[in-house]
N, C-alpha and C positions, 0 to 999 in steps of 0.2 A: 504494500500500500504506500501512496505517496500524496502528500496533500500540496495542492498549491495556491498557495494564499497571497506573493505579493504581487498589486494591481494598482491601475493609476485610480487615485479616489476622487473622479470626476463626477462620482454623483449619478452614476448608470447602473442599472441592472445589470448589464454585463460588460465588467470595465475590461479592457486587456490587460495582460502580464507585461511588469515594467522590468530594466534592465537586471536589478539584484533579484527579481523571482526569477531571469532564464538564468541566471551565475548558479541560483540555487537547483533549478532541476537539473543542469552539465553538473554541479558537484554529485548528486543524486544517481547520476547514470553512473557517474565514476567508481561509486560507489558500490552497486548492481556486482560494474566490470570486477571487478578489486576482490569481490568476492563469491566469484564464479555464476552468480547469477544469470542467465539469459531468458528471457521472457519469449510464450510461443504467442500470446494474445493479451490485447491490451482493453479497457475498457476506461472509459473517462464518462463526462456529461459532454453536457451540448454548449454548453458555456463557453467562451473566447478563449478564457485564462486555461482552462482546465486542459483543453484543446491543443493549444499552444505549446503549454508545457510535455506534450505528451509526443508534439513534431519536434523538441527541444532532447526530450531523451533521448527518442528514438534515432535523432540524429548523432548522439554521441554514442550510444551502441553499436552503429554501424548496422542498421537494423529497420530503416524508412520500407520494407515491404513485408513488414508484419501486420497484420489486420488486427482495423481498430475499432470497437465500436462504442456508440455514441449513443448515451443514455440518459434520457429526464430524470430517468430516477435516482441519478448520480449529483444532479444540481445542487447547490447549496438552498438552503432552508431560505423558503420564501416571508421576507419579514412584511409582509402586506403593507399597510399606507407608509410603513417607514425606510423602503426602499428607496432609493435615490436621495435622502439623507443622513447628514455626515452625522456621526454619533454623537460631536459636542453643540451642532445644533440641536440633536433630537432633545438633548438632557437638558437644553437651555430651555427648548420650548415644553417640554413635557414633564420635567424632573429629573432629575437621575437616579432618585431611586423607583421610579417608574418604568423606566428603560431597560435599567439593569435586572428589573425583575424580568423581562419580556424576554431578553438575551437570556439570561439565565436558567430560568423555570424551567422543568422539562416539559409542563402542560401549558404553561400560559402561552396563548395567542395576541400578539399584537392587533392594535385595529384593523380591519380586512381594508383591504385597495376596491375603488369600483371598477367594473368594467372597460370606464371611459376614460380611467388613469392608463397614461402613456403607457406605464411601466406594466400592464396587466399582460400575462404570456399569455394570453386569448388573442390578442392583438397581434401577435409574432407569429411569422411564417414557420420558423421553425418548428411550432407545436402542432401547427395546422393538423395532425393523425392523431390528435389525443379528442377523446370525447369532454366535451366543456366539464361534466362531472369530474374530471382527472385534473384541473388546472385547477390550482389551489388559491385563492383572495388570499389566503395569509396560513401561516404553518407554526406550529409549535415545534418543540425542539423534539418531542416525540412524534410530531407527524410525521418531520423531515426522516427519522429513519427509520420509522415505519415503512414508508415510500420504497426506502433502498433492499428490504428486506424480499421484496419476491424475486430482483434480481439475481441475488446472493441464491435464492431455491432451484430457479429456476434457469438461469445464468452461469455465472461465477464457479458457485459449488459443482458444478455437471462437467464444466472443462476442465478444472482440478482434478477431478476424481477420473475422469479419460487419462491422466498423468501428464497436463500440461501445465507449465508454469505461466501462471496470470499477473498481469500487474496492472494494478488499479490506478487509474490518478487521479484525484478526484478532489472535497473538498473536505475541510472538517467534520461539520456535522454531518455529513452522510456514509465517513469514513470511522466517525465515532457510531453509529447506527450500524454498519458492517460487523464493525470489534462485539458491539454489543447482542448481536445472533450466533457470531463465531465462539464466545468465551459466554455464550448464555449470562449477560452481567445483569445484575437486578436493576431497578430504573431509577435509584437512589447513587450505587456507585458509578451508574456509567458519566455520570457528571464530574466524575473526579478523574475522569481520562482524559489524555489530552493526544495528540498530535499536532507534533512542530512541523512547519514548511520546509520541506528542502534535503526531510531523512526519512529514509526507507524506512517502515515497519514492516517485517517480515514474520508470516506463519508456515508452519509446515503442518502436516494432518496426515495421519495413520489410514488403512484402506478403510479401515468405516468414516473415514470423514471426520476424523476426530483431532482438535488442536493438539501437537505435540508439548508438553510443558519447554520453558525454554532450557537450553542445558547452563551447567553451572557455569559460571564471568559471565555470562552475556550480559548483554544490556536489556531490562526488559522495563515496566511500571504495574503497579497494583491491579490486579483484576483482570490479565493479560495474559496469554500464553505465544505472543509476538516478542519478538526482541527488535531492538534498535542496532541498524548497522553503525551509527555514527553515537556517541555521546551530545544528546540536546544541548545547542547553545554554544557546540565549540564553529560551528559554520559561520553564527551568528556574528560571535564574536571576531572569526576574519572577516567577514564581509565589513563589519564596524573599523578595522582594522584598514582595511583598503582602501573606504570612505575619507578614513583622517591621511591617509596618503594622498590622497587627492586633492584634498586641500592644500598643501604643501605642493604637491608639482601637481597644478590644473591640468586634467585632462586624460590623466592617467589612469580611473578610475574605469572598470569595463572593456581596458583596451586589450585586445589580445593580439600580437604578433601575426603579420598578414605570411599565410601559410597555406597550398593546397593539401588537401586530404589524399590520403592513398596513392600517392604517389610512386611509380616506380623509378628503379635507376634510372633506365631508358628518356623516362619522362620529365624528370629531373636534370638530368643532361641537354637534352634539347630543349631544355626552357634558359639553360643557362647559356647556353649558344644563342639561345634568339636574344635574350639581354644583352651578352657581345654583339652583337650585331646592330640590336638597336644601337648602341653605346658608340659604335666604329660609324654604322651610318649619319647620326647625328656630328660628328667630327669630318666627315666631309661631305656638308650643307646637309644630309637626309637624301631619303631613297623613295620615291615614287611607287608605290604600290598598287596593284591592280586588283580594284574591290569585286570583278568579275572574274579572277581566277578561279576556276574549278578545283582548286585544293593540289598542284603540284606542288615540288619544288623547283621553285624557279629562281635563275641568277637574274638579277639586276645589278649593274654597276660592278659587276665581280663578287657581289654578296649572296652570299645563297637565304634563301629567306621561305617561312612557311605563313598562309593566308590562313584566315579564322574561317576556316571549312568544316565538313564532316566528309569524312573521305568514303567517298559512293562510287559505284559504277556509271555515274549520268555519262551521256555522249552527245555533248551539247554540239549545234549545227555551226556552220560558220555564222559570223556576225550578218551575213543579207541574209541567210536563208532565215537568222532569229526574229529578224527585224519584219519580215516576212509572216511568221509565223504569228507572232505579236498584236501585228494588226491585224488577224482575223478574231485575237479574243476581245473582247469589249468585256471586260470584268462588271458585274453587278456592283454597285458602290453605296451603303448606306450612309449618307452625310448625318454629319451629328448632332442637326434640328431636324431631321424627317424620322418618321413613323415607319420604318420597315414592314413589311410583310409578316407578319406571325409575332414580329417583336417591336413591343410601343415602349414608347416613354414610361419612365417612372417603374418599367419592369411588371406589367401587370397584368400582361398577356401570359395567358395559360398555355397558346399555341407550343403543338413540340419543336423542340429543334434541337439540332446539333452541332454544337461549335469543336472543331479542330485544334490542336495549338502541339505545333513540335516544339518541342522542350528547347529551353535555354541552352547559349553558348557553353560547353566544356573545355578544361585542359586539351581536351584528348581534337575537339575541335579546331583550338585553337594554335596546335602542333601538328596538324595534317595526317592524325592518327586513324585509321580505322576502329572503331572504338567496337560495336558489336553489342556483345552481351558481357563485355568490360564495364565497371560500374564506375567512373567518375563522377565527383558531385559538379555543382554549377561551378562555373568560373566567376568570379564575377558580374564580370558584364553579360552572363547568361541569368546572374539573380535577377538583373536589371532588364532581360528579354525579359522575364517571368512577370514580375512585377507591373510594369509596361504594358504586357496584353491584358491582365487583371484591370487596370484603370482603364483601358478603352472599350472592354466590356462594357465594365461601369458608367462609364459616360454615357455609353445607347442604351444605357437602362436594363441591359441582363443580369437575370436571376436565374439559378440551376435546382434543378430537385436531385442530382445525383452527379459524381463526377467517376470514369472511370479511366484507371492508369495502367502504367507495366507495372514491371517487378524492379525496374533500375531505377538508383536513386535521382537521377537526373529528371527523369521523367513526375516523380512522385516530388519533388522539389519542384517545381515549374506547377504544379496543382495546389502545392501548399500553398505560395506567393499569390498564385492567381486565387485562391479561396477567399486569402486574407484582403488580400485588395478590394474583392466583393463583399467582404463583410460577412461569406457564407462557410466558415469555417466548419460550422457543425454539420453540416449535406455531407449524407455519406459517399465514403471516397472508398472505390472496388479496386484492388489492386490482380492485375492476373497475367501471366507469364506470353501469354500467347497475344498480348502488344508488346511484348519486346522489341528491340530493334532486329534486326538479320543478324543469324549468327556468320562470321566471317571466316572460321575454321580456324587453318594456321597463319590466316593472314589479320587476324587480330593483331593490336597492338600495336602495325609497322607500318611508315607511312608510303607512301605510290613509291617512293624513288627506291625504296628498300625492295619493295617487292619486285622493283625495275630489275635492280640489279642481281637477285637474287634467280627466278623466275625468267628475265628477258620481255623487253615492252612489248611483244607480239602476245606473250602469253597475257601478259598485264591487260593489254584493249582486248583480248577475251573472254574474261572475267567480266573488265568493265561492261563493255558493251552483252553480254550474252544475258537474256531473260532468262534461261533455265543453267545455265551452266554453272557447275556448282564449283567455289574455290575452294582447295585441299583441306583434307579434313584435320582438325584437331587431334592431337594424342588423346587416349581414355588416362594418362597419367600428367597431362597438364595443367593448370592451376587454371587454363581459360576453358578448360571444359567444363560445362554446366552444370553435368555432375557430380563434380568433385567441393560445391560449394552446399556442402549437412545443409548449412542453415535454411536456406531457400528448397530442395528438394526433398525434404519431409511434408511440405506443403503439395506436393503436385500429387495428383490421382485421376489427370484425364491425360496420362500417357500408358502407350501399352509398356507391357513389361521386356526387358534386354534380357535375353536368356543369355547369350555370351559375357556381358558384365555381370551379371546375376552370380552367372559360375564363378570367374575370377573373383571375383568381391568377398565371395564368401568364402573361397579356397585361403585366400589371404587373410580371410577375418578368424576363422574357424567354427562359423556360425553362418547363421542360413541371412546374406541381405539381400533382401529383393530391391534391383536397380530398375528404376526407369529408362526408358528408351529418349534419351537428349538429345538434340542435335548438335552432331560437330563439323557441320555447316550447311551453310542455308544459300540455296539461287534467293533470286528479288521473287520465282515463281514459287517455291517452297515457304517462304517467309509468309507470302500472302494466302498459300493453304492455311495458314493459323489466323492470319488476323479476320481476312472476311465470315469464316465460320464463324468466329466470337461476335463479328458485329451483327450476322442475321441471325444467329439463335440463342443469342443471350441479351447484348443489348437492347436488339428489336421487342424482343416481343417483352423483355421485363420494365422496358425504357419508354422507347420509342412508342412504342403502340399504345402504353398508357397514357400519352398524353404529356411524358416528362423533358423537360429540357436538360437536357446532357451535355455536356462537357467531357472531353476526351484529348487526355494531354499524354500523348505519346511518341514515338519516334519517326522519323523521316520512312521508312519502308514500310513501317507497320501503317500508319495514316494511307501513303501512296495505294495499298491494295485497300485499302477499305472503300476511298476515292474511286480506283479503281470499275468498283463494282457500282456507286453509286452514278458516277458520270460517264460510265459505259467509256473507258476510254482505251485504247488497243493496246494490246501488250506488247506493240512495237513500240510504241512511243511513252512507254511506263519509266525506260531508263532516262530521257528525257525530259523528265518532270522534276523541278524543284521546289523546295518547300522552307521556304526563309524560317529560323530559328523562330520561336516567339509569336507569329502573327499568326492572330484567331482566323478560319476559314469558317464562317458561316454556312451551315445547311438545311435551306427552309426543305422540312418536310413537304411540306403542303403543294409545296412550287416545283419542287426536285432541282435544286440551283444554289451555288456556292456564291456566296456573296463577302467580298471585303466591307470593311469599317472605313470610312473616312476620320482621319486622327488630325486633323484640323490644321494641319501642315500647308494644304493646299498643292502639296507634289505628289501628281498621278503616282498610284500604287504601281505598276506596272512600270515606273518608272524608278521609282524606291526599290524597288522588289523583283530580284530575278527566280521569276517563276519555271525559266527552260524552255522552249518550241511548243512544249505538249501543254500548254496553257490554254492554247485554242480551243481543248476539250475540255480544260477544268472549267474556265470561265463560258460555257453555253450559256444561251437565252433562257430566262425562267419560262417556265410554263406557267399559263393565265388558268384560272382554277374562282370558283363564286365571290370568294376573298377579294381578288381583284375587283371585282364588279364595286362589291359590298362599300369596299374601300375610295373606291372612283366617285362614287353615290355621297356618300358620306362627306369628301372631301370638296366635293361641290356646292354643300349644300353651307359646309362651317364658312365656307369664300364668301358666302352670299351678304352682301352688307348690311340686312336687319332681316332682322323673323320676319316672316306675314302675319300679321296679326288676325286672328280667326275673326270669319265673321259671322251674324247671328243667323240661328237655324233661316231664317224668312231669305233673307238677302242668300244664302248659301244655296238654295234648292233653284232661286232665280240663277245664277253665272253656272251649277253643274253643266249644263248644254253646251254653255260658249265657253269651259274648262276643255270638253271634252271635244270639241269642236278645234281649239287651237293648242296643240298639242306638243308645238315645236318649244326648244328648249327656251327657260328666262332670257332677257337679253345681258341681265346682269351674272349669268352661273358663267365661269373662270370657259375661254372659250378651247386654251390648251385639254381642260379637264374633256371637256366635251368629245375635243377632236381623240382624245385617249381612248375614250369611252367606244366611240364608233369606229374607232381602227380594232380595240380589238374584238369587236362584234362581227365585224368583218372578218376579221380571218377563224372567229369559231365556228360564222356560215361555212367557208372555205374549207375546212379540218372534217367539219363532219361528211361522214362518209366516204370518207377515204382510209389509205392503211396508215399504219403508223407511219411506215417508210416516208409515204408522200406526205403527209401531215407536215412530218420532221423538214421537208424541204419545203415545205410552203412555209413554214414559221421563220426559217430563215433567211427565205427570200424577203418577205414581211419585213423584220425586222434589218434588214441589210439594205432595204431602200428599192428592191428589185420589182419591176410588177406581175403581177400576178392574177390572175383571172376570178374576177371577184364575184360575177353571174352566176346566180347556182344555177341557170340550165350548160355552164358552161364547164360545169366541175365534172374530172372525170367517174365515174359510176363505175367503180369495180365489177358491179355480176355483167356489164356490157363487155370488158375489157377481157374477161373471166373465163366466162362461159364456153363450153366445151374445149377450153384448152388445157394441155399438161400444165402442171405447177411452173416447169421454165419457161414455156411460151407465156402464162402470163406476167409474170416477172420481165422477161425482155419485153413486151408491149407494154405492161406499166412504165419502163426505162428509155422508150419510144416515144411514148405519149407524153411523159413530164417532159423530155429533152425538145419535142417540139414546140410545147407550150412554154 
């Protein structure tokens, strides 16, 4: 158990955690480490702080794809009308010994909140699945863990007892209401328990589920069968410690030495060669960089130097044929005063959708590394991609019901950032292995020029360039094969089983381990056997089809096949396709159409953003669907510069004739709107009754300015076209007949 208590005291019901509460949970996790602890599943509330602290461990275990869930009933004790104030105004305005009794008592209920207070969780999205009965006006200190108590039965207690290690993070009183089911405490002592912020209380339990008493030196308190990994109040007293340092040298206070995580030699070398370089190019005048390299290494000046890529197989065209390719996409652009399709202002549209976001710049990016199913965290200026889509979200008003990620830290970093930036930390977050990136085999780790010279560049562009061609495979005894990482492969059960590592495994163990079948290496075609499965028979139908708006912050190849399937785009031109770090791809369900954010820059996306040749299929025309109409209608009518004021029944049954008599549009409704309205009336006449094929060509003859034959005696009739012929005779005469027309 871990409780996390320090927050900014702004006066909210749910404030964030301020700098000494994350110092306290990284001591907390170090803590865990230090004493062999590893956690299979985590359980927190719905709460910011609580949340926070539990992205704050998991980040120092080395551990961001352990599954977490997110419980009300984990909350802190609802103080009803005296939420949102500070406790020495409450005892100013109420007493103190009024207050203190309310904090105190295990029965007394403060005064209830109404409905119409701000601060009522009936009001908040996040509770929106609890029946109004479940949302508390106000709670005593025995309701509060009361509350936490079917968790514990029905929850908690059932994963323990499977033999996994749980860790709670959560908050006082619901963690003092845990202790007091676990240690059955009377309702008199459990008020004399305490838990500090910032130190593990740890229980262990016999196969009947029963607390182990603690063994002798531990650390434990009165009425307790938990011990303390830490002595209460020695944290305390450094963090107090490092405070009065701070005063003394300002600024010192929270600072941690800038350092990447997991680092290899390899990688650690080549960062320290790009600092010489920087360091020699800046000495004579700086070196010219090209923000359009596709991730080689390239000499400039004599300097050998590597771009902030992700090293892919793309085989981007020459510059006319991109330029070429370019202007046939016309990207959907939502500006950020307009109303999107499925997505309005203020976030209040219930419409589903699905937004995209490949994760944040890495080390591994930033070194021209193949990175794979390598796990580095952000770099930087990848916290800064993450953070970055999170606010442009925000800004068009999106809200998520659910977010789901891989299993690498990179990708589950770039969802934290963007949660928090939305404010929606507590929407639960699905972590699953099968949006991972593409596994690279044995060319993990090494950048294009290595694998040049190892391999030869002939083999190298057949890698890059090949959709199924698979690169060499991984040793089953190297540290990048996927099965050799316990922690993450105890979690998987939707692969079949390796009977040849099955055998070895266990020949070496001298015990039976059953291994799963990993890949030690992936084509861009094998990679997208996993992701498009997961997107149509897990997200669809548990996501998408309910109605929920999703979020999916995953990698460059995993995204491409899922696109893939959704923009029907050929798997020639899949190696083609690029996918900028960071920026949200919009996918209106309803529309079938990927739509960018306008980020108030005023510089065309496609000009910001190198999408690759194959952009012409990402960015298709949306499809018009009653929404449209609904919206067209709507938007006409809010133009119009004063209501009509109703008139009385007498005068109303006089003008119905001459209403229905002149029928043409106001002369004051917006005339652009208008002409919207009957172009696309027009091409719905034109669509109907035809095949998809021709449909598809007439939308974008439409929309490309082209004309088109708008007469419906003049549309071609399929069963005329059809009839008594083979399936290819009509197929060549439909490709006859459009081509004439």
């Amino acid at each position: 158990m871990l409780n996390t208590q320090r927050r900014h005291s702004n006066n909210t019901a749910d404030p964030d955690i301020i700098k000494p509460g994350i110092l306290e949970m990284e001591h907390a996790a170090r803590l865990l480490l230090s004493e062999g602890y590893e956690p299979d599943i985590i359980y927190t509330s719905r709460l910011t702080r609580a949340v926070k602290s539990t992205w704050t461990v998991l980040n120092e275990l080395n551990a961001p794809y352990l599954p977490v869930f997110k419980s009300w009933r984990l909350n802190e004790r609802n103080y009803g009308a005296l939420t949102g104030l500070k406790k020495m105004d409450a005892a100013k305005e109420l007493g103190v010994e009024v207050v203190q009794a309310w904090r105190n008592s295990l029965k007394a209920r403060p005064p209830p909140m109404k409905k119409d207070d701000p601060y009522y969780p009936g009001n908040d999205r996040r509770y929106e699945d609890l029946a109004e009965d479940q949302i508390p006006l106000t709670e005593s200190l025995m309701d509060c863990m009361e509350r936490a108590r079917p968790l514990w039965e029905y929850g908690i207690a059932k994963e323990i007892a499977k033999g996994n290690t749980v860790l709670v993070v959560a908050h006082t009183n619901t963690l003092r209401g845990l202790m007091k089911v676990i240690d059955d405490i009377g309702d008199n002592e459990v008020q004399e328990v305490s838990m500090p912020a910032g130190i593990p209380f740890v229980y262990k339990f016999d196969s009947n589920m029963q607390p182990l008493p603690p063994a002798e030196g531990k650390l434990s308190q009165a009425h307790t069968s938990g011990i303390f990994l830490e002595k209460p109040g020695l944290l305390k007293e450094a963090l107090k410690k490092t405070e009065e340092w701070n005063e003394v040298v300002p600024g010192s206070f929270g600072q941690k030495p800038t350092v990447v995580n997991r680092v290899s030699s390899l990688e650690n070398a080549l960062m320290k060669l790009k600092d010489d370089q920087a360091m020699s190019a800046g000495q004579r005048g700086g070196v010219v960089v090209d923000p359009n390299d596709d991730g080689q290494l390239i000499i400039t000046n004599n300097l050998a130097e590597f771009e902030e890529i992700d090293a892919e197989f793309e085989d981007f065209s020459d510059s006319a044929q991109e330029e070429e390719a370019l202007s046939c996409a016309l990207p959907n652009i939502q500006k950020a005063d307009e109303i999107a399709p499925g997505i309005m202002k203020q976030g209040k549209s219930k419409d589903p959708v699905v937004v995209f976001i490949r994760h944040g710049r890495t080390p591994h990016n930033n070194l021209g590394l193949f990175t794979g199913w390598e796990d580095p965290p952000l770099a930087p200026d990848g916290v800064e991609d993450a953070k970055n889509a999170g606010k442009l979200l925000k800004l068009h008003g999106f809200e998520f019901d659910v977010v789901y990620t891989s299993w690498l830290t990179r990708a589950i970093e770039t969802a934290w950032y963007c949660m928090d930036e939305l404010g929606d930390t507590w929407v639960p977050l699905i972590k699953s292995w099968r949006l991972n990136e593409r596994m690279y085999g044995a060319l993990t780790g090494k950048s294009k020029q290595m694998i040049a010279n190892e391999y030869g560049e002939d083999q190298l562009k057949k890698w890059r360039r090949g959709f199924k061609i698979l690169p060499p495979p991984v040793s089953s005894y190297s540290l990048s094969y996927p099965g050799n990482d316990y922690k993450r492969t105890k979690y998987v059960r939707d692969l079949r089983i390796s009977l040849s590592e099955t055998i070895n495994r266990s020949w070496e163990a001298r015990k039976l381990q059953i291994h799963r079948k990993f890949p030690k290496s992936e084509s861009l075609h094998t990679c997208m056997k996993r992701s498009i499965p997961y997107y149509t028979q897990r997200i669809v139908p548990e996501a998408v089809n309910k109605g929920k708006r999703v979020l999916i912050t995953s990698h460059e190849n995993a995204i491409r096949g899922i696109l893939m399937h959704l923009c029907e785009i050929p798997e020639e031109a899949m190696n083609q396709l690029h996918l900028p770090n960071g920026l949200p791809l919009v996918y209106n369900v309803k529309r079938k159409c990927i739509t960018l954010l306008d980020d108030g820059s005023g510089v065309d996306p496609m000009t910001k953003h190198d999408f690759g040749p194959a952009a012409q299929y990402l960015f298709r025309p949306c499809e018009l669907d009653d929404d449209f109409f609904d919206q067209m209608e709507q938007q006409a009518l809010q133009n119009q510069p004063e209501e009509e004021v109703e008139a009385p029944p007498a005068v109303q049954n006089q003008t119905e004739q001459a209403e229905a008599d002149d029928a043409a549009p106001a002369d004051d409704a917006p005339i652009e709107i208008i002409e919207k309205v009957a172009a696309a009336t027009r091409m719905v006449e034109v669509v109907e009754g035809m095949t998809a094929e021709e449909a598809a060509l007439v939308r974008a003859q439409r929309l490309s300015g082209s004309p088109i034959i708008e007469a419906a005696d003049e549309k071609p009739v399929p069963s005329q076209i059809t009839e008594g012929m083979t399936a290819e005779e009509a197929e060549a005469a439909r490709s006859t007949r459009l081509h004439q027309q």
